[in-house]
C-alpha positions in Angstrom: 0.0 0.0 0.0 1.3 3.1 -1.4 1.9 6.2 1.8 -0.4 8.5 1.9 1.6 11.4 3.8 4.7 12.0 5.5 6.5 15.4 4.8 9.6 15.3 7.5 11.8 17.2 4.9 11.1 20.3 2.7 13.7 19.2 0.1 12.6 16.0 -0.7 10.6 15.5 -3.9 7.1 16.5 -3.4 4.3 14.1 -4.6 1.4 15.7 -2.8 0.2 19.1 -1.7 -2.8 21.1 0.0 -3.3 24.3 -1.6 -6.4 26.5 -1.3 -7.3 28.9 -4.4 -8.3 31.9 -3.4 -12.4 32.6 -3.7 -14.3 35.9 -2.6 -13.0 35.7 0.9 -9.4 37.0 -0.7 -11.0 40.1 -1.8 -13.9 40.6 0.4 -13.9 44.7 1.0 -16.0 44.4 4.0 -12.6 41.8 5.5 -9.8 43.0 3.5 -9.6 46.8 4.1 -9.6 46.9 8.1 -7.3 43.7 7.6 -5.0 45.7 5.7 -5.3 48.7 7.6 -6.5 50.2 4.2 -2.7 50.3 3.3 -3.6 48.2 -0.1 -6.7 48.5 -2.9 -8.9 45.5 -2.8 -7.2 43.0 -4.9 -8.5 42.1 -8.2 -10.0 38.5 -7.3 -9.6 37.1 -10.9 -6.3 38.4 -11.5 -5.0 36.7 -8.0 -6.6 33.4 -9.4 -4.9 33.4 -12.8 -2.0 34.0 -10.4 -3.1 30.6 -8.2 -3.4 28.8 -11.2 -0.4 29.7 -12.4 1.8 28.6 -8.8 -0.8 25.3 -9.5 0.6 24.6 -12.7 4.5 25.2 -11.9 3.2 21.8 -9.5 1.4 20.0 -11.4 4.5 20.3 -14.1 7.1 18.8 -11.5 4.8 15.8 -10.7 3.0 17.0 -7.5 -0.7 15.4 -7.4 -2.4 18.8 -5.9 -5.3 18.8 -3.5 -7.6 21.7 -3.0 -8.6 22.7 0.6 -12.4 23.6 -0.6 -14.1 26.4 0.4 -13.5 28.6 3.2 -15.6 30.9 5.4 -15.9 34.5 3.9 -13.9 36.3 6.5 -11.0 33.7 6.3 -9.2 36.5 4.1 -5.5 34.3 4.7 -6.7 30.6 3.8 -4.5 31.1 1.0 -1.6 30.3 3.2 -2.4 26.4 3.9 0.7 25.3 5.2 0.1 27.1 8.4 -2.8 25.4 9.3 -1.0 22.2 10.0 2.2 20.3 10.7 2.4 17.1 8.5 4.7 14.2 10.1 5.1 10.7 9.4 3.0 9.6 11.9 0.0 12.2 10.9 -0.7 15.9 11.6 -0.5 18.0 14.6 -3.1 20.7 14.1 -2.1 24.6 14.3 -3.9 26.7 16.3 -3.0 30.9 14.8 -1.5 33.2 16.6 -3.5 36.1 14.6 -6.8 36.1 16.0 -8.6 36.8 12.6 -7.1 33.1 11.4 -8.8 31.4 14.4 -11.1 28.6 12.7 -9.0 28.1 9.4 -7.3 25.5 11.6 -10.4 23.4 11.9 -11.6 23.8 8.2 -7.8 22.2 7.3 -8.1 19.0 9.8 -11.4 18.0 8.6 -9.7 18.0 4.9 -6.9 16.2 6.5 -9.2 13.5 7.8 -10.8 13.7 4.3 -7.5 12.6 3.2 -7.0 9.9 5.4 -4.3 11.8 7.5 -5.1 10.9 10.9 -4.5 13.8 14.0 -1.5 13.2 16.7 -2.2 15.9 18.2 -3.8 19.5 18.7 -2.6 23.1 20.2 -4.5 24.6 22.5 -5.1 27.6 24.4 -3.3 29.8 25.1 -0.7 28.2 23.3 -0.4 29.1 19.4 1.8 27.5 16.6 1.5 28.6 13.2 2.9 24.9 11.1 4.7 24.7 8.2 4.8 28.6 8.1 7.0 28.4 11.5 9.0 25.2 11.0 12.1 24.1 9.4 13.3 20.6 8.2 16.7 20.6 8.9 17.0 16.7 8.4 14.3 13.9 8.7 14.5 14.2 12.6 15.0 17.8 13.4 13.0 20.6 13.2 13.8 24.1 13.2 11.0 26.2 15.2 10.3 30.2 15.4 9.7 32.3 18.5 7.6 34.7 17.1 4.6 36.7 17.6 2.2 33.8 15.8 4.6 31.2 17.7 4.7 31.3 21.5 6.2 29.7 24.4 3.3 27.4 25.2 3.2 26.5 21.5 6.6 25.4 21.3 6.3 23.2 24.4 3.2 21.9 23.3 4.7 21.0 19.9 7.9 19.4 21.5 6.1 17.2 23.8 3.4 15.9 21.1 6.6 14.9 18.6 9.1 14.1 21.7 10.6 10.6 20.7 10.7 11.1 17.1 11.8 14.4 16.3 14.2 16.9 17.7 12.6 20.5 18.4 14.8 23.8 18.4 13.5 26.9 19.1 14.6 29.9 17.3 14.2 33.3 18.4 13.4 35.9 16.1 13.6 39.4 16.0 10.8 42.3 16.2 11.0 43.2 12.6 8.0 45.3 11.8 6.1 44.2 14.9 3.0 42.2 15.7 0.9 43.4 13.2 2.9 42.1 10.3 4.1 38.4 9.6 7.4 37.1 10.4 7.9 33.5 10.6 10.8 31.4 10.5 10.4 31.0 7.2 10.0 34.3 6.1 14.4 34.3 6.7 14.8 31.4 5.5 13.9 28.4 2.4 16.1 24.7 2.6 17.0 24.2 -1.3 19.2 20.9 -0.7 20.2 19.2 2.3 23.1 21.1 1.9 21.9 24.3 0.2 19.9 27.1 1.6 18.4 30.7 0.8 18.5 32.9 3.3 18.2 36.8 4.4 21.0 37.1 6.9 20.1 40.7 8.6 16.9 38.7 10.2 18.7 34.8 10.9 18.8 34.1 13.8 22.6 34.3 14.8 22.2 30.5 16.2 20.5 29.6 13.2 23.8 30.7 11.2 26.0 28.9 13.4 23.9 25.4 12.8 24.0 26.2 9.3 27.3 26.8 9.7 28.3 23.6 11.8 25.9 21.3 9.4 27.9 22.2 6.0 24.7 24.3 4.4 25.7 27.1 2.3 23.8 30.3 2.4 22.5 32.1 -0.6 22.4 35.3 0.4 19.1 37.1 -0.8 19.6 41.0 -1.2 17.2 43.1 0.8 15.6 44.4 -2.5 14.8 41.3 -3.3 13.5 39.9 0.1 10.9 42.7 0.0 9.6 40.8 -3.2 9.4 37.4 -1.1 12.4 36.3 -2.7 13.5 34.0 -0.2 10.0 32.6 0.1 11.2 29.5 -2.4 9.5 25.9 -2.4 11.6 23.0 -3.2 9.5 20.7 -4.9 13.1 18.5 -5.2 16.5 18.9 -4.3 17.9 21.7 -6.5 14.6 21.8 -8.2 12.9 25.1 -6.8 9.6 27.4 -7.5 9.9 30.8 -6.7 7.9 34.4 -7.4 9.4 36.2 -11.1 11.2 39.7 -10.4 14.0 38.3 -8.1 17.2 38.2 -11.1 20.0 38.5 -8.3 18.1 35.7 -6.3 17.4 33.3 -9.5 21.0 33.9 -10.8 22.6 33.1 -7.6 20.2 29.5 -7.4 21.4 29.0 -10.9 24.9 29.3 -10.3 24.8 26.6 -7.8 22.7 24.3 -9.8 19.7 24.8 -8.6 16.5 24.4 -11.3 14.2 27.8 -11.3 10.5 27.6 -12.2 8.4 30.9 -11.7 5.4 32.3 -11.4 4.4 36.0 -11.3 2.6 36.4 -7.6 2.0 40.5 -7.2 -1.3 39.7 -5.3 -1.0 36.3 -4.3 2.2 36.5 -2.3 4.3 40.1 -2.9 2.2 42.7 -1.4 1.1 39.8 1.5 4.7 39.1 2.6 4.2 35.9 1.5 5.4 33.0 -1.4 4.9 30.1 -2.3 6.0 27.7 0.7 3.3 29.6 2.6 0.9 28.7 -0.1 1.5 25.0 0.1 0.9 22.5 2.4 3.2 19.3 1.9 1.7 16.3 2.5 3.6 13.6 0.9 7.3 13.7 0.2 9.8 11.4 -0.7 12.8 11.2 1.4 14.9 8.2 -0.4 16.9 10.8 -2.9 
């Protein structure tokens, strides 16, 4: 019998995904503008879509089989972002619970799509604690996982997270810095994007120092991704194989430096999608399956 999941890696070749297309809730006025702070137009809903399909089809090109999470409740303005709904392990998925307060219920819309799938639950956060998944985490190998401090991340989410995968996998926190504040998204991987085992992009002026040293100590290079360019979510990258990357159009310095070391570029263009959302496309996908046998 074939696996159904397992996605201890983000390098490994992706053969399944959970993506959600963005429907009215992406561009509902009534949501958007007070979630924005008005600081962006409503986006153009069919424009963001072509965009979707677009990031779906850069997927569906390497191989991935793609499965959509459905529809969404009209204020759930970030569904978009699936992979922070959920933490998918080997032994099944341990269910976020967001530390933005507007996200609270995407959570439960994503495990009943899990079940859907067959994925069974290990485990849940609770209150108060709040973890934010794939968004906050970091393969560094099969049995060690990289995890931000951050405003969407606390404490009790870490703790909780540590002692549902204690045993099996290695937790280590990493504490990030203030950035722009609560109100805007930094996770862990906003700094950071595995491209190999032994290959990584990264934005050093926000790594944690640690973080450079394990990089450092483990043998992964670091692509360094010019602040320009990291305003454009350019190291927001989703291996979908070793050296085999999607990533959003408009980063040259980024793409050339990837190139240089090997590494195969796909891309979409993501303005509305990802750019002006401080997102890419790892936060647009959920792994479910990968292979780790390369």
């Amino acid at each position: 019998m074939s696996k159904l999941f397992g996605a201890q890696s983000n390098v490994g070749t992706l053969k399944k995904a959970l993506i959600h297309r963005p429907g009215f809730e992406f561009a509902n006025p009534e949501v958007f503008l007070p979630y924005y702070e008005n600081e962006q137009p409503v986006p153009d809903l069919a424009k963001a879509q072509a965009e979707h399909d677009a990031f779906a089809q850069c997927l569906k090109d390497y191989g991935v089989e793609i499965e959509y999470l459905g529809e969404v409740a009209p204020d759930k303005i970030s569904s978009i972002y699936a992979t922070d709904m959920a933490l998918i392990t080997d032994e099944g998925a341990v269910i976020s619970r967001p530390g933005k307060e507007e996200r609270l219920g995407e959570e439960t819309v994503t495990e009943n799509k899990l079940k859907e799938m067959g994925i069974p639950i290990i485990g849940h956060i609770t209150a108060p604690a709040t973890f934010e998944g794939g968004g906050e985490t970091i393969w560094l190998d099969h049995d060690t996982l990289l995890v931000g401090s951050t405003y969407r991340t606390n404490e009790e989410g870490f703790q909780q997270l540590k002692s549902i995968l204690a045993g099996k996998i290695e937790c280590i926190q990493m504490q990030m810095s203030y950035y722009k504040g609560p109100k805007k998204c930094l996770h862990l991987g906003s700094c950071i994007s595995m491209i190999d085992k032994d290959l990584c992009v990264g934005f050093l002026p926000l790594m944690p120092i640690p973080l450079v040293k394990l990089l450092n100590e483990r043998g992964v290079k670091i692509l360094p991704v010019p602040e320009d360019e990291f305003l454009r979510s350019a190291v927001n990258i989703l291996a979908v194989a070793p050296r085999k990357v999607v990533m959003i159009s408009k980063n040259p310095v980024t793409k050339k430096l990837l190139e240089e070391n090997g590494v195969e570029v796909k891309e979409f263009d993501a303005e509305l999608c990802c750019s002006t959302r401080y997102a890419g496309p790892t936060c647009l996908t959920m792994s479910v399956l990968r292979d780790y046998d390369e």
